[in-house]
C-alpha positions as CSV (number, residue, x, y, z in Angstrom):
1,X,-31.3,-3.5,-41.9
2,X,-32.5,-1.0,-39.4
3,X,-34.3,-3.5,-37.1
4,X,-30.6,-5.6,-37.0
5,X,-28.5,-2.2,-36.4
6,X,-31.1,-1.3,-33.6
7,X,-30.6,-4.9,-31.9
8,X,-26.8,-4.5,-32.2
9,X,-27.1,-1.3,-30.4
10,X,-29.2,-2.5,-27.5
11,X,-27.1,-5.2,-27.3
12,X,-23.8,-3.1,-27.1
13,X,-25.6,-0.8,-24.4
14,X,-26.5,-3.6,-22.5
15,X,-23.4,-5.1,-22.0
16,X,-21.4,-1.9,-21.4
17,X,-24.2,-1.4,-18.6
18,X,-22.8,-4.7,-17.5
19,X,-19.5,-4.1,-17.3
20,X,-20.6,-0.6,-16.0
21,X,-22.3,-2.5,-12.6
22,X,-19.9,-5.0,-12.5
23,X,-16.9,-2.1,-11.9
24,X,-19.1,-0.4,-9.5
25,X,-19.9,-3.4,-7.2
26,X,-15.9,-4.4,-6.9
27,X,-16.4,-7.9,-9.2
28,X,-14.1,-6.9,-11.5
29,X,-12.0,-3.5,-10.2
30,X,-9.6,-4.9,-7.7
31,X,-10.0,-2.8,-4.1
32,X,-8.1,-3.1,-0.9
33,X,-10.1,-3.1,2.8
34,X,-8.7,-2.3,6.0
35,X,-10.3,-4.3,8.9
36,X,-11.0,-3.0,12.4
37,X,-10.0,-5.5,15.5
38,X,-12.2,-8.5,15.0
39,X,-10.8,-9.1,11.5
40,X,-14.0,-10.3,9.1
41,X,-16.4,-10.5,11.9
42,X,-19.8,-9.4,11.7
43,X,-19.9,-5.8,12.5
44,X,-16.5,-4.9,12.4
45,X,-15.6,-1.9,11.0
46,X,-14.1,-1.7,7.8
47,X,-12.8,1.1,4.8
48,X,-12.7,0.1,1.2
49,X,-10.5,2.0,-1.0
50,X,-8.3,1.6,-4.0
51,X,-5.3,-0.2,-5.0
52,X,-3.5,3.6,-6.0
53,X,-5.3,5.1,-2.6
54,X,-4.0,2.0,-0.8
55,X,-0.4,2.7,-2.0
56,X,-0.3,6.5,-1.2
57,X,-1.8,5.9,2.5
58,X,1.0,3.1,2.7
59,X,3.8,5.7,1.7
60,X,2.3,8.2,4.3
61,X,2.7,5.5,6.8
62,X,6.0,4.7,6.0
63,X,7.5,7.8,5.8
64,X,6.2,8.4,9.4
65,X,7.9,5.3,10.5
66,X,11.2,6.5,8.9
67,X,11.2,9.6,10.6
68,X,9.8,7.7,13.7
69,X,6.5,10.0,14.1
70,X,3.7,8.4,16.4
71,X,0.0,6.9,15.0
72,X,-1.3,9.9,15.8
73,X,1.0,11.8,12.6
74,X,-0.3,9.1,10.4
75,X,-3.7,9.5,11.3
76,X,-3.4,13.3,10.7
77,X,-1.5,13.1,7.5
78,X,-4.7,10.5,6.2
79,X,-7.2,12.3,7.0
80,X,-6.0,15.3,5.7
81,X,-5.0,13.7,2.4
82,X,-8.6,11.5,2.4
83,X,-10.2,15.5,2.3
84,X,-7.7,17.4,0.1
85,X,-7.1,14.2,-3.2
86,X,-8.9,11.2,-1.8
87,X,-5.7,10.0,-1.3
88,X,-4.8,10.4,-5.2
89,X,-1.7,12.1,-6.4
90,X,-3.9,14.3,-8.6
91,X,-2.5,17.2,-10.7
92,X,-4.7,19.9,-10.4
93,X,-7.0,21.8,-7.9
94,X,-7.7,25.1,-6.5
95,X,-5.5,27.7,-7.9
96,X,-2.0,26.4,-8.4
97,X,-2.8,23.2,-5.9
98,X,-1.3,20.0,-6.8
99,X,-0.6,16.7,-5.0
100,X,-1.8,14.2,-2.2
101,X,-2.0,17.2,0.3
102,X,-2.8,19.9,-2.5
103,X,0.0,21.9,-1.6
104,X,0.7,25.6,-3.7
105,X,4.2,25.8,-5.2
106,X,3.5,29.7,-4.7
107,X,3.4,29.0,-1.3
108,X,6.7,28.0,-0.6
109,X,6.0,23.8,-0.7
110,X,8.1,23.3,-3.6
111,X,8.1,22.9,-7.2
112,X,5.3,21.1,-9.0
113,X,7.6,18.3,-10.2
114,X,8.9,18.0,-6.1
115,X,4.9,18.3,-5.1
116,X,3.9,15.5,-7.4
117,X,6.3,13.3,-5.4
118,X,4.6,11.6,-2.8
119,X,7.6,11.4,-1.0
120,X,8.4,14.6,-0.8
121,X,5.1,15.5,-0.6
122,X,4.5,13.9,2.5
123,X,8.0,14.7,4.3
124,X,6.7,18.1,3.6
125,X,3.7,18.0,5.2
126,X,5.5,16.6,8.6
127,X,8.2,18.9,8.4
128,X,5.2,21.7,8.6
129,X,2.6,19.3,11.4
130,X,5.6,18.4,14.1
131,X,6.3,22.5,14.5
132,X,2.7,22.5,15.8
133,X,3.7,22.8,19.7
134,X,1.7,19.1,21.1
135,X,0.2,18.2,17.7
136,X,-0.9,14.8,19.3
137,X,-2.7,16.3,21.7
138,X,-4.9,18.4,19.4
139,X,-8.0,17.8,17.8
140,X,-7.6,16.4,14.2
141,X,-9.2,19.4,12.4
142,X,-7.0,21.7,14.6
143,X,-3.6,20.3,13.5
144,X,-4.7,19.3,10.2
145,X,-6.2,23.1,9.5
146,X,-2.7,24.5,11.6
147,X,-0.6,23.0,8.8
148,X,-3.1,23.5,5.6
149,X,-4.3,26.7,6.1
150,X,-8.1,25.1,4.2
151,X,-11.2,27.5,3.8
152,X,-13.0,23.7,5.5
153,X,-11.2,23.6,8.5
154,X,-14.2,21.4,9.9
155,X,-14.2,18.8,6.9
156,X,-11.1,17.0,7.8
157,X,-12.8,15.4,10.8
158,X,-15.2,13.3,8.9
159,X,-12.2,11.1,7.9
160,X,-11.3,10.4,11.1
161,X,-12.3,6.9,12.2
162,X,-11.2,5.7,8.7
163,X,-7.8,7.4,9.1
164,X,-7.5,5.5,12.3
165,X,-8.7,2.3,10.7
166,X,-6.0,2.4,8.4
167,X,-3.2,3.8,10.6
168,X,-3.6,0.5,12.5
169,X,-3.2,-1.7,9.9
170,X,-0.5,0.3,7.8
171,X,1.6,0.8,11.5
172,X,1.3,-3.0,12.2
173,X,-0.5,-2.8,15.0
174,X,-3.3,-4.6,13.9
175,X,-1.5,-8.3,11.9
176,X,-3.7,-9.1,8.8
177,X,-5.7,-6.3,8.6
178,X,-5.2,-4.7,5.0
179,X,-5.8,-7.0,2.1
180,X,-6.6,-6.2,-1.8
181,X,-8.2,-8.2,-4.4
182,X,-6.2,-8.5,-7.5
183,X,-7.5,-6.7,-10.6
184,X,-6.4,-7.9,-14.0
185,X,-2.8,-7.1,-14.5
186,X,-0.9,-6.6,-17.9
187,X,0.5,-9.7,-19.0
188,X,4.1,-10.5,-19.8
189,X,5.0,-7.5,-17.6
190,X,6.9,-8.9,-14.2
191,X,8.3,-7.5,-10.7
192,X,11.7,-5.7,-10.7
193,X,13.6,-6.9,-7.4
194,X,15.5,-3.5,-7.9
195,X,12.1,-1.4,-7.9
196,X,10.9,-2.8,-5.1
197,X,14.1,-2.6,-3.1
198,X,14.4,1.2,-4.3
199,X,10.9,1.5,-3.5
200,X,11.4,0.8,0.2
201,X,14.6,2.8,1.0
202,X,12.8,6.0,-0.5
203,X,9.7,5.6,2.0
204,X,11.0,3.6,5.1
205,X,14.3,4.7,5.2
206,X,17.7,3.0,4.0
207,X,17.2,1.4,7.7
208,X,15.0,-1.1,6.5
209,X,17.5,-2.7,4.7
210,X,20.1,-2.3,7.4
211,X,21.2,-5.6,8.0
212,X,22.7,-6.4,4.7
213,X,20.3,-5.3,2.4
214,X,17.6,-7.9,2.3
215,X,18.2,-11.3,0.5
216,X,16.9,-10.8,-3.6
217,X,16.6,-14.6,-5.5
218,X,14.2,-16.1,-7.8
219,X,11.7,-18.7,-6.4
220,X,10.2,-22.1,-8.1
221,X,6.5,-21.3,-9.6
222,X,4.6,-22.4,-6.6
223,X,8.0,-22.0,-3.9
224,X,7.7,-20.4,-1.2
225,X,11.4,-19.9,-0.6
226,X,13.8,-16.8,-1.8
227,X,17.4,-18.0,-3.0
228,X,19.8,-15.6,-1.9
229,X,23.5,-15.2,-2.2
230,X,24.3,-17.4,0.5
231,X,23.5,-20.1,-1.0
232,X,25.7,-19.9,-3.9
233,X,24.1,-16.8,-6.1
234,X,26.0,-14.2,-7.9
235,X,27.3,-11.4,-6.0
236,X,24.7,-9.1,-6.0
237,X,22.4,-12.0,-4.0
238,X,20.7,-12.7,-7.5
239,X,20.4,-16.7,-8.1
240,X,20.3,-17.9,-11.3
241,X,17.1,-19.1,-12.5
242,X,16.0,-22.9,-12.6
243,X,14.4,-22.8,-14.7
244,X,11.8,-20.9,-17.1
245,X,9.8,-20.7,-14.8
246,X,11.1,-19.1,-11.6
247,X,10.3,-16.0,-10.3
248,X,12.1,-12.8,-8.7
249,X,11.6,-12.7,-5.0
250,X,12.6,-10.4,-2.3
251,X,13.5,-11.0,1.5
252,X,12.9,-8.0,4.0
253,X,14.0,-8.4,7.5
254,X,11.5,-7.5,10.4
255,X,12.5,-7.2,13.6
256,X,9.5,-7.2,15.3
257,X,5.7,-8.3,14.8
258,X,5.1,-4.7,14.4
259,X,7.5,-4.2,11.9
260,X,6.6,-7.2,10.0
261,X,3.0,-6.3,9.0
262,X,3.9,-2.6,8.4
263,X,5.9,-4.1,6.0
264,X,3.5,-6.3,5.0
265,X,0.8,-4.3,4.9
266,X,2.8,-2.1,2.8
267,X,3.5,-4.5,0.2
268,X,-0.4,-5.7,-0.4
269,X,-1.3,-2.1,-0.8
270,X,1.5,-1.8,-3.4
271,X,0.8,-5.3,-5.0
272,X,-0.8,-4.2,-8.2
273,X,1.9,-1.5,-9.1
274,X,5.1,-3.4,-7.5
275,X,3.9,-6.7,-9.8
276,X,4.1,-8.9,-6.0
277,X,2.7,-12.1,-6.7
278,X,2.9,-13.6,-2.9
279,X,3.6,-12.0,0.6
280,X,4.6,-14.2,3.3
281,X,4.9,-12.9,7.0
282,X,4.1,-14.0,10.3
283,X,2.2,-17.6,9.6
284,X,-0.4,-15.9,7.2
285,X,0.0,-15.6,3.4
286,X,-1.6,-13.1,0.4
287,X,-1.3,-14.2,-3.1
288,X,-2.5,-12.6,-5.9
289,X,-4.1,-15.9,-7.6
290,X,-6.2,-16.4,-4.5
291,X,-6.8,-12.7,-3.1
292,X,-10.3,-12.5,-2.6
293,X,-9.6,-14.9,0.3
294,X,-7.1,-12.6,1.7
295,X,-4.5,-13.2,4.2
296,X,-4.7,-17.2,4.3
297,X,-3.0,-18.8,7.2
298,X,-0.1,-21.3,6.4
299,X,1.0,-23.2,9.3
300,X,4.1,-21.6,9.9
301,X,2.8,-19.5,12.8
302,X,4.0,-20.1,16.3
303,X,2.0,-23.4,18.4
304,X,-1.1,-21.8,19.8
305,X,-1.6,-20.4,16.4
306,X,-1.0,-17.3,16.4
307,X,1.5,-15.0,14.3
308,X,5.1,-16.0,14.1
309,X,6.9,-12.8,15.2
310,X,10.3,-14.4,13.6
311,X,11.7,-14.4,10.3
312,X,11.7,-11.7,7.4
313,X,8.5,-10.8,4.9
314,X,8.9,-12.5,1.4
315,X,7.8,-11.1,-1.6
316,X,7.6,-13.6,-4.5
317,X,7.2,-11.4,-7.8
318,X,5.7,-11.4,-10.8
319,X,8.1,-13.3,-13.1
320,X,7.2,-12.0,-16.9
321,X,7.4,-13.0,-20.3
């Protein structure tokens, strides 16, 4: 009886050692990996991070875009936020220090509940960096430490080259650049159109749905396309579903290449929690189903193959059970 209860414990170590490795090494845990110019080549530089991480360096990015704040801001704001929370939105810290940027309510930043708002947290933090007279011009580590006030003014600078790594990809100035593998979600649980479209006023601005709001539809399992109120959909721009199958989507316009991978970038670092199943933009294509290959091209660039600067990015959701 002894010898069997000592198997079964061996056993039971040895698998949770498994499982153990197999989180550390990425095979399981989803992650997200911005990509340097030259894309998956050989030597390019890269930054692997988490889906959460991904999400809070996209809303830093965004809500520099909405207030129309250079790369430079962004590349600040990350780095600062890499050093103070590794980019989590953690509750504690030293002394009463809370949030992305570990900001002090008895400081003056704000309440704890208005702190633990990445939002807010970050609009805070740029209120404070663009009073710094040429803030662009300065080192990092002198207009991070100008708005932080940190007893380690020197340790935002080893973030540096992956801040810039990322403010590339999350500005849209590098296409295809961010991509995540998809961890196991939660099933039965699917996207909210409405969440999604909330999502993005709050960080880019009510702006980025300027043009009538963006088209929301459902979409065929294995459809590319978003219905929208033109075609016949309720009033809202919500199109009755097919059938059991089909799945909320959402239509954002881009004006610009630029514009379209911010957004899309955006939206593949905020996959996992926003429940996005597909992301469509510029000829290339991220689905959840096939994300270890990351953004696959589909044709539908312009003729010399490159990325399609026209049309809107389209987010096919998760559609539930």
């Amino acid at each position: 009886m002894l010898l069997r209860i000592s198997v079964a414990c061996v056993v039971l170590l040895t698998v949770v050692a498994y499982m153990a490795v197999r989180g550390m090494t990425g095979q399981d845990a989803a992650v997200c990996t911005a990509r340097g110019a030259g894309g998956g080549s050989a030597g390019s530089p890269r930054y692997e991070l988490k889906p959460v991480q991904a999400a809070n360096a996209a809303t830093i990015a965004a809500v520099a875009s909405q207030r129309g704040l250079p790369e430079r801001a962004v590349t600040i704001a990350l780095a600062t936020a890499m050093q103070e929370s590794q980019l989590r939105n953690i509750t504690h810290g030293d002394r009463d220090s809370v949030g992305l940027f570990q900001q002090r309510p008895s400081q003056g930043w704000g309440t704890v509940e208005q702190i633990s708002d990445p939002v807010y947290a970050v609009g805070k933090f740029y209120d404070h960096l663009v009073d710094i007279p040429g803030y662009s011009r300065l080192p990092l580590t002198v207009a991070a430490q100008r708005v932080q006030r940190s007893g380690y003014p020197q340790a935002y600078a080893k973030h540096e080259t992956n801040a810039s790594l990322l403010t590339a990809a999350l500005t849209g100035r590098e296409a295809a650049a961010l991509t995540c593998t998809a961890g196991a979600r939660e099933t039965g649980e699917g996207g909210d159109p409405a969440r999604v479209r909330e999502r993005l006023t709050r960080e880019f601005g009510r702006d980025v749905l300027a043009d009538g709001g963006g088209s929301v539809g459902t979409s065929a399992a294995g459809d590319g396309s978003v219905g929208s109120a033109a075609g016949g959909g309720s009033a809202h721009g919500v199109r009755p579903a097919a059938h059991a199958e089909a799945q909320p989507a959402v239509s954002v316009p881009a004006p610009g290449r630029r514009q379209g991978w911010e957004l899309a970038h955006w939206a593949v670092a905020n996959a996992e929690g926003l429940h996005i199943a597909r992301i469509s933009y510029g000829g290339r294509e991220w689905s959840a189903d096939r994300s270890r290959e990351g953004w696959r091209r589909t044709g539908a660039g312009d003729a010399k193959g490159g990325d399609s600067s026209q049309g809107p990015v389209r987010l096919l959701l998760d559609a539930g059970h």
